[in-house]
C-alpha positions, 0 to 999 in steps of 0.5 A: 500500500502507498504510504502517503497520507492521502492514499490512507485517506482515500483507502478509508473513504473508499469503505465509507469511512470518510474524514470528520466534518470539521470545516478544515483544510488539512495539508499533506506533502505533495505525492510527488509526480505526475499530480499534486491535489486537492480534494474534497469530501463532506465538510473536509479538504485535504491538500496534497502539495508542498505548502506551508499548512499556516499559509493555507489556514490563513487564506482558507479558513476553518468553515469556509466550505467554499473557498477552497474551491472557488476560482479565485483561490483555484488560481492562487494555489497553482501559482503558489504551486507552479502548475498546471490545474487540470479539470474539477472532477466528481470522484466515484469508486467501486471495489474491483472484483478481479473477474477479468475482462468480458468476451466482448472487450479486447486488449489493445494497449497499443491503441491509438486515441486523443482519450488514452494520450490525455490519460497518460498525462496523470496516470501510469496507463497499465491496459487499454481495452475496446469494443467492435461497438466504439468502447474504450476503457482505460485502466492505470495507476494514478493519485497516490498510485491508486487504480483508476478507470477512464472510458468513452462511447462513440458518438453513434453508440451513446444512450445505448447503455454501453456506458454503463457496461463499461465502467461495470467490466472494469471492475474485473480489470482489477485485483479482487478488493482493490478501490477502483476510481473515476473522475468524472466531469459534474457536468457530464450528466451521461458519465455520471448517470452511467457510473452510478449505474455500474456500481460506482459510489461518489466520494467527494471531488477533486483537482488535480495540478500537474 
């Protein structure tokens, strides 16, 4: 298991088991390349990133729940930080089951798709999968090493619930009792419905700086 503290922290939540609603920021060392983070969960944040916890205190303080994540402050910690914020997503897990693929899904790790390159960007691609229907899942290590799952659906195969199954096959891409998580857009209502749908649960969001 990582070490790091968020990566108990997230083992913990991955179960259920969630920090104290106690309105703090809690600053942790930066889990070093490809991302540092910020992440939210029900009345606590947890900043993975190599800053002073007094500065934090004094720009978010105790109960402020929506500062942290407002624009403002988004852009003040990448600059305090030097880099580059990604997206702010909604983070959802599953335990992988380790069943293995489904006959319909094929590996091609060598699979060419704007998807997978922007996937290597903050995690460790460990298997790429498609479908003869436009499918691809993409199963890697990410924040704190954890198991991390991304997929799409054509855009003539979208509304057909190939969503959904494949979020579900990628349980079975996993080692049986591993915490398998999926950021996801707020906005993509289809990502989240189809997630949920497979047995993902949300936990908190999240902002990756790389």
């Amino acid at each position: 298991m990582n070490a790091h503290p968020l990566a108990a922290i997230l083992a913990e939540a991955a179960h259920g088991r969630f920090p104290p609603f106690d309105g703090l920021v809690e600053v942790v060392p930066s889990p070093g390349p490809p991302c540092d983070a910020l992440c939210a969960f029900s009345g606590h944040f947890v900043l993975a990133a190599n800053v002073d916890p007094s500065e934090i205190v004094s720009r978010w303080p105790a109960g402020a729940l929506t500062v942290p994540f407002s624009p403002a402050s988004l852009v003040w910690l990448a600059n305090r930080i030097g880099r580059v914020p990604l997206t702010h997503d909604a983070v959802l897990v599953a335990i992988g089951d380790g069943a293995g693929p489904p006959p319909w899904l094929r590996r091609d790790d060598r699979f060419a798709h704007p998807r997978v390159d922007e996937a290597s960007q903050f995690r460790s691609i460990e298997s790429v999968w498609t479908t003869d229907d436009e499918g691809l899942v993409i199963v890697g290590h990410g924040l704190c090493e954890r198991w991390e799952v991304g997929y799409e659906v054509g855009t003539l195969r979208r509304g057909s619930g190939l969503g959904r199954r494949l979020a579900a096959a990628a349980r079975g891409l996993v080692p049986a009792g591993e915490p398998l998580w999926a950021q996801v857009a707020p906005g993509n209502a289809a990502s989240i419905r189809s997630t949920l749908a497979a047995g993902f649960v949300p936990v908190g969001a999240e902002m990756l700086f790389r």
